[in-house]
VEXVOVO-351456 format. One record per residue (C-alpha): residue in one letter; x, y, z. Coordinates in steps of 0.02 Angstrom, whole numbers, m for minus. Layout:
N
<site residuo="A" xx="X" yy="Y" zz="Z"/>
...
***
This chain:
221
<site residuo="X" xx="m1295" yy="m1094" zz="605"/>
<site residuo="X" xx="m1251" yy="m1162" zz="453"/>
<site residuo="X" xx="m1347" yy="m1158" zz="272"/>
<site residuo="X" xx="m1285" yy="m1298" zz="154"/>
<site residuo="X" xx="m1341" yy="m1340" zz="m48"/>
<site residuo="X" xx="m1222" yy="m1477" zz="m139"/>
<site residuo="X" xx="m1201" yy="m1338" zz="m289"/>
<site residuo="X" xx="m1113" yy="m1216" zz="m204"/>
<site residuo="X" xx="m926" yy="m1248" zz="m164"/>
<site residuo="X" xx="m936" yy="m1239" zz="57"/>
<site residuo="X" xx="m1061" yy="m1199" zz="167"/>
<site residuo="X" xx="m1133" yy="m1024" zz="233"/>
<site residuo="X" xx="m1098" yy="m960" zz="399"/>
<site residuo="X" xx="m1245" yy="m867" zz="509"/>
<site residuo="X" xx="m1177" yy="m792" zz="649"/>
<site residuo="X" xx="m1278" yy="m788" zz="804"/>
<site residuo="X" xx="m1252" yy="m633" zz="857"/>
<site residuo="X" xx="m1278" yy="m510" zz="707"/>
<site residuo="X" xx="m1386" yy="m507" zz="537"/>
<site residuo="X" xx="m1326" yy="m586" zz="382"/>
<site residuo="X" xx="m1320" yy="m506" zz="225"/>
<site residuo="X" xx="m1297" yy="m631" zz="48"/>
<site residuo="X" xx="m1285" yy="m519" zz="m80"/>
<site residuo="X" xx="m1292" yy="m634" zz="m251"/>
<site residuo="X" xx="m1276" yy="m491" zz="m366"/>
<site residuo="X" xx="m1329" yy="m600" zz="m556"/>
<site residuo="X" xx="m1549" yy="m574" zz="m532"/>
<site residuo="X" xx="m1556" yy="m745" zz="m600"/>
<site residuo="X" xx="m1446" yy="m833" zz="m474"/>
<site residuo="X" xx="m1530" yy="m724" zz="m348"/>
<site residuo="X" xx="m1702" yy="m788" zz="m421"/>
<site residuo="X" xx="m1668" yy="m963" zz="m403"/>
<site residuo="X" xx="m1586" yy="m947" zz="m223"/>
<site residuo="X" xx="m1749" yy="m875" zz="m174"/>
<site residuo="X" xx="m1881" yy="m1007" zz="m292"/>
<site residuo="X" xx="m1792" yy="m1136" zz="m205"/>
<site residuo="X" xx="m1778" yy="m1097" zz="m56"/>
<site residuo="X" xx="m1977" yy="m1036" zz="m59"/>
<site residuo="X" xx="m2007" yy="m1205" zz="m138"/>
<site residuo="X" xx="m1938" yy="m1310" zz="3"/>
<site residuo="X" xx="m2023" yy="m1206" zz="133"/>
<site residuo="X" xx="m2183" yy="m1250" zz="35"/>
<site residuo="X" xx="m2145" yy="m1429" zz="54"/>
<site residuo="X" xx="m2075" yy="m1459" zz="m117"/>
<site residuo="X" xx="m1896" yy="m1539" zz="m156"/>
<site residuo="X" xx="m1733" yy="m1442" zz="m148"/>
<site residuo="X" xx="m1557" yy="m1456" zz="m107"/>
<site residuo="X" xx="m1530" yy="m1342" zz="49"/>
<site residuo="X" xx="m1513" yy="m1397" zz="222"/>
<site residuo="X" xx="m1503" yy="m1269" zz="372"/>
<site residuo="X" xx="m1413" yy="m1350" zz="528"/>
<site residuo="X" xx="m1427" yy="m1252" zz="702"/>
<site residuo="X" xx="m1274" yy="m1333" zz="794"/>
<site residuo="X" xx="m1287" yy="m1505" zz="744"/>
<site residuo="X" xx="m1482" yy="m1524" zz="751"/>
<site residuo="X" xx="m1562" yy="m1484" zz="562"/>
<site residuo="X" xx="m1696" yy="m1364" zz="546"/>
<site residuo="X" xx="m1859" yy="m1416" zz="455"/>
<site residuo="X" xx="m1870" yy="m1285" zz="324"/>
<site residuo="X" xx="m2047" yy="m1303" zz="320"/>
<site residuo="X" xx="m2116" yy="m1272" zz="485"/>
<site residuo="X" xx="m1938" yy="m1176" zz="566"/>
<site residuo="X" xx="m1887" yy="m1062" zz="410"/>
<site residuo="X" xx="m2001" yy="m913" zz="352"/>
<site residuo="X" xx="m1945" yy="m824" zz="173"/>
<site residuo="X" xx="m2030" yy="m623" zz="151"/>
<site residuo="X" xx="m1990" yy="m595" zz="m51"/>
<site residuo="X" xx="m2117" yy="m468" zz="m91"/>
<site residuo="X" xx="m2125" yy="m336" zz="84"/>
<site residuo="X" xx="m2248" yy="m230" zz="m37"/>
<site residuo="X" xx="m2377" yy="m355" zz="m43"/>
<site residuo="X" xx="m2358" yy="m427" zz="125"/>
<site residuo="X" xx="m2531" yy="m467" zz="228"/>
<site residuo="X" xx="m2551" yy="m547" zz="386"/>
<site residuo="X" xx="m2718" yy="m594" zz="328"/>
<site residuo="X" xx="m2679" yy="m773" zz="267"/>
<site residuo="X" xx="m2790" yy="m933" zz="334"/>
<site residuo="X" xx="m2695" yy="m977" zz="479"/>
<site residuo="X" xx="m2677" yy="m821" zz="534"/>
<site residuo="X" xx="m2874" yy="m779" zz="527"/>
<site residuo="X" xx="m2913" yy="m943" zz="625"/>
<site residuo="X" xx="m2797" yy="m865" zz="755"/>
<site residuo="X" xx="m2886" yy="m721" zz="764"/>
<site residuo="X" xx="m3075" yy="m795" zz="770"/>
<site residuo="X" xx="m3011" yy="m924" zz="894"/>
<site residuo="X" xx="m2902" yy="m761" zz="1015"/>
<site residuo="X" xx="m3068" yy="m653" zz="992"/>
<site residuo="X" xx="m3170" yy="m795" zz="1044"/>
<site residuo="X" xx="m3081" yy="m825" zz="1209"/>
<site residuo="X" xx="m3082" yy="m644" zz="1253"/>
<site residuo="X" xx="m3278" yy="m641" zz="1218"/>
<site residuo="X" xx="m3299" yy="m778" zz="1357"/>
<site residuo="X" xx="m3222" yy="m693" zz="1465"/>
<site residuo="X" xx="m3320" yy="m543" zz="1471"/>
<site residuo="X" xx="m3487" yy="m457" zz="1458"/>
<site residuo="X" xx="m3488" yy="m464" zz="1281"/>
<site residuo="X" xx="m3543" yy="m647" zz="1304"/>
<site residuo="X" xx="m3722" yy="m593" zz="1331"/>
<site residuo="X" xx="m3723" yy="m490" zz="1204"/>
<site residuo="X" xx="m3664" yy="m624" zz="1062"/>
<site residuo="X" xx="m3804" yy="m728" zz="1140"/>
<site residuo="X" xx="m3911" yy="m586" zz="1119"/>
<site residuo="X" xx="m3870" yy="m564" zz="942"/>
<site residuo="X" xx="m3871" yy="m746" zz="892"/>
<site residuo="X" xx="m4054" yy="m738" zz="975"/>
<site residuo="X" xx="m4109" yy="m600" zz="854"/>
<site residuo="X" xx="m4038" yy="m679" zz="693"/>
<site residuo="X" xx="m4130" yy="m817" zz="715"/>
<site residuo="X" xx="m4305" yy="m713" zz="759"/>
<site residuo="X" xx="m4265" yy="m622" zz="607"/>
<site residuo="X" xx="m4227" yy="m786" zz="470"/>
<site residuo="X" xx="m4386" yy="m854" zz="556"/>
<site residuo="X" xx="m4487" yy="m692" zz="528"/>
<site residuo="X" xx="m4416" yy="m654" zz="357"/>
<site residuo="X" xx="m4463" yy="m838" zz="315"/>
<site residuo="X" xx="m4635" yy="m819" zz="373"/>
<site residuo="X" xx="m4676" yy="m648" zz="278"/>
<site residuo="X" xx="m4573" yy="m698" zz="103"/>
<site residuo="X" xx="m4692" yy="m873" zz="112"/>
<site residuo="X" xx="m4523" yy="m948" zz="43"/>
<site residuo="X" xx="m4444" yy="m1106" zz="92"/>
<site residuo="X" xx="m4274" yy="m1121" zz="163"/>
<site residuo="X" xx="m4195" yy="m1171" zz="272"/>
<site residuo="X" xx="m4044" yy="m1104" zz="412"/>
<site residuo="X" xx="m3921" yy="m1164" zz="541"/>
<site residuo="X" xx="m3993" yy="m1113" zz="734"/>
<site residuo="X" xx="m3820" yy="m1167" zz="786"/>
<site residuo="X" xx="m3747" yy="m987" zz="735"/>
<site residuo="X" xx="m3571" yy="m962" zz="821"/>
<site residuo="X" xx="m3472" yy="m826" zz="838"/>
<site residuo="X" xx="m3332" yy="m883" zz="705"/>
<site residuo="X" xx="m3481" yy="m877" zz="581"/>
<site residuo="X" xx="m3519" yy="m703" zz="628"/>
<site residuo="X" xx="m3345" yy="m631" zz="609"/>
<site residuo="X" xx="m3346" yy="m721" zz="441"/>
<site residuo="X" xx="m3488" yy="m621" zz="372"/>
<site residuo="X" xx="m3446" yy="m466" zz="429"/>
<site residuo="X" xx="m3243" yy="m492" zz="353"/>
<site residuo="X" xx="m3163" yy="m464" zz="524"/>
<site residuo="X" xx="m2965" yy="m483" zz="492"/>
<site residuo="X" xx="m2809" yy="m399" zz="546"/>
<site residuo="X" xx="m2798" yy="m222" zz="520"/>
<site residuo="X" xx="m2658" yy="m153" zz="408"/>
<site residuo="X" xx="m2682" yy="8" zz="320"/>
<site residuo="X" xx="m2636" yy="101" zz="444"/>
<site residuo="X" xx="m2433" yy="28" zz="464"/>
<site residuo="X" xx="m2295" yy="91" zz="379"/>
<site residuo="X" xx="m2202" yy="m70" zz="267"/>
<site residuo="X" xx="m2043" yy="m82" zz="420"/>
<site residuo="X" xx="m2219" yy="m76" zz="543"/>
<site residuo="X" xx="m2319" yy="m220" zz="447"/>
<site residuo="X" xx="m2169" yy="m315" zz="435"/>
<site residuo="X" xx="m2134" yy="m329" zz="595"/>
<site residuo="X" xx="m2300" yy="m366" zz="628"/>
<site residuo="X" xx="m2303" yy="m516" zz="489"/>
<site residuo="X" xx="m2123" yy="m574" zz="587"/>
<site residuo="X" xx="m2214" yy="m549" zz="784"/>
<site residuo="X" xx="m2368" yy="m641" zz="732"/>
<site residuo="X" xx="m2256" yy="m790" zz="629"/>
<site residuo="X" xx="m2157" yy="m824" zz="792"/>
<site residuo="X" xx="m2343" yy="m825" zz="876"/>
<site residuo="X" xx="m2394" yy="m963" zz="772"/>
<site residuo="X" xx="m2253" yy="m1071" zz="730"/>
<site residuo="X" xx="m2100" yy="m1097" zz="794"/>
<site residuo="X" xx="m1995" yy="m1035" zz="643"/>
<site residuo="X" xx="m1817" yy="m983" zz="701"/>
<site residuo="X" xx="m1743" yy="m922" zz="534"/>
<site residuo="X" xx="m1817" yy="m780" zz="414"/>
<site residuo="X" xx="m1746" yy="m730" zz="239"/>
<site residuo="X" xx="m1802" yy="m550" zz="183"/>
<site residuo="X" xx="m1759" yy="m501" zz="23"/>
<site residuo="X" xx="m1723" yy="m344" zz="m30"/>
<site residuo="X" xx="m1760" yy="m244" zz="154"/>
<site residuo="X" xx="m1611" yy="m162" zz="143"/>
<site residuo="X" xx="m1671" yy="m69" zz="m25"/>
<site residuo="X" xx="m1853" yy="m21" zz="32"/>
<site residuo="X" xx="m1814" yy="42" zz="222"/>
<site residuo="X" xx="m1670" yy="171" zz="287"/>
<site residuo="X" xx="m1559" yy="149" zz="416"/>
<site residuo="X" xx="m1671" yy="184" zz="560"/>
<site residuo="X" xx="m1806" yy="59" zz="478"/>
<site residuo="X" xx="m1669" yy="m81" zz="453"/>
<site residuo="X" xx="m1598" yy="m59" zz="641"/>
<site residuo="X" xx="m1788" yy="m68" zz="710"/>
<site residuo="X" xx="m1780" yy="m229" zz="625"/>
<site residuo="X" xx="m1617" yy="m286" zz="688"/>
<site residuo="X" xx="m1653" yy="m263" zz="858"/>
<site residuo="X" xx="m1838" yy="m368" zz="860"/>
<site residuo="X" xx="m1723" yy="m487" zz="791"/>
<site residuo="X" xx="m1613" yy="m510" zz="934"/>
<site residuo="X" xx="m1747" yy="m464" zz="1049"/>
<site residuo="X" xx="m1830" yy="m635" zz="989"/>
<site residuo="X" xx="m1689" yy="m751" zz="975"/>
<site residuo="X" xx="m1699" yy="m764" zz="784"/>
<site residuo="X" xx="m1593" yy="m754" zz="655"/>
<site residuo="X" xx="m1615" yy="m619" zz="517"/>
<site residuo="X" xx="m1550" yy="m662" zz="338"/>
<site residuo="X" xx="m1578" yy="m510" zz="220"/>
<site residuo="X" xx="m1559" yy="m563" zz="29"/>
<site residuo="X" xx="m1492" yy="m407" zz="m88"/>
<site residuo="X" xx="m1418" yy="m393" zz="m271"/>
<site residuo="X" xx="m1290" yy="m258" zz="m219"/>
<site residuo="X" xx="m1213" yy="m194" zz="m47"/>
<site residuo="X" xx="m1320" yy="m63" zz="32"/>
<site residuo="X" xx="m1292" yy="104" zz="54"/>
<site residuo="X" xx="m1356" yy="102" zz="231"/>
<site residuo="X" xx="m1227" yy="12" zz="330"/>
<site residuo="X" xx="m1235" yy="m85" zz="476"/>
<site residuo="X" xx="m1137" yy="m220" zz="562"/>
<site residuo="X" xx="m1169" yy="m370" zz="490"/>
<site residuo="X" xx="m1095" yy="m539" zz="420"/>
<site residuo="X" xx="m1099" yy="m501" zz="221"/>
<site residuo="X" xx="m1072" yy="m652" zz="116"/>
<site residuo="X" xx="m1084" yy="m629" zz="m69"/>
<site residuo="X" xx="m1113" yy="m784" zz="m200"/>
<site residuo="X" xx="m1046" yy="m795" zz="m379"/>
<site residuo="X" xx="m1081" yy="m906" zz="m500"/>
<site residuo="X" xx="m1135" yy="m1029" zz="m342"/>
<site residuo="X" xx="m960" yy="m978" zz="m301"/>
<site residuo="X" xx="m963" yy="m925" zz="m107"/>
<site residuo="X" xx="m825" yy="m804" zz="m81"/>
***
């Protein structure tokens, strides 16, 4: 794989079979690698191109950048559909079925009895469903109980679930985890067929075998 941007002075290299490391030790430079590569991932305008073979990746729907591992979620919109819609299947397929038909049935008794004691006029949807339900209750993914190297690899598993991304930039995973933590990672990696780009200011202590590029002044040495 190759990773391309007009200012620097030749392309970067991404083996296929081992993690890469860029280490772009000036914060600012590092700071703009990762703004614009967020940006383009967001759909916005930017000058890198990521080619697997000959074919070009579309940054925006194959490329997946983790900045901030401390305030990761799995929790966004997409990912809560997913869940309403996979919990909604596996209702239909069981017993539970009568019982959300149960429920729905005493909801409504209860709007339609609370109506007629308050003497108050309103009005409510008999339509209920059981995306509505999980809704008002706040049924999400649950988190609290993973370690960061855990919830990470849960953000990565349920990513590849939902889109077809085949390239993910972590920045600064070598600081936060140990060696153990960084292998764990390494190996869903290759388990998965994706490639793993960690992002760092400095070397890490932890080593590991891995293609290191470092950037200066745009300068790729």
């Amino acid at each position: 794989m190759i990773i391309s941007n007009e200012k620097y002075n030749k392309p970067i290299i991404i083996n296929t079979n081992q993690p890469t490391l860029i280490i772009l030790n000036d914060l600012n430079e590092l700071y703009h690698f990762q703004k614009e590569m967020v940006g383009q991932i967001n759909g916005e305008d930017g000058g890198f191109m990521i080619f697997d073979g000959e074919k070009p990746l579309k940054i925006e729907s194959q490329v997946e950048y983790t900045y901030n591992i401390l305030m990761l979620t799995l929790n966004n919109r997409k990912a809560i559909n997913y869940l309403y819609k996979q919990i909604t299947t596996e209702v239909g397929k069981t017993d539970s079925l009568l019982r959300y038909e149960e429920l729905k049935k005493s909801i409504i008794e209860f709007l339609s009895l609370l109506k007629k004691e308050t003497l108050m006029d309103f009005s409510f949807n008999e339509d209920l469903d059981l995306t509505d339900i999980l809704k008002v209750f706040d049924v999400k993914f649950s988190e609290h109980e993973d370690t960061p190297i855990q919830l990470l690899i849960r953000y990565i598993d349920l990513i590849l679930t939902l889109t077809k991304t085949k390239v993910f930039f972590i920045s600064f995973a070598l600081y936060l985890f140990n060696e153990t933590e960084v292998n764990e990672l390494i190996q869903y990696a290759a388990q998965h067929d994706i490639y793993l780009i960690f992002v760092e200011k400095e070397v890490p202590k932890n080593t590991f075998d891995s293609n290191v590029i470092t950037i200066v002044d745009s300068y790729i040495l």
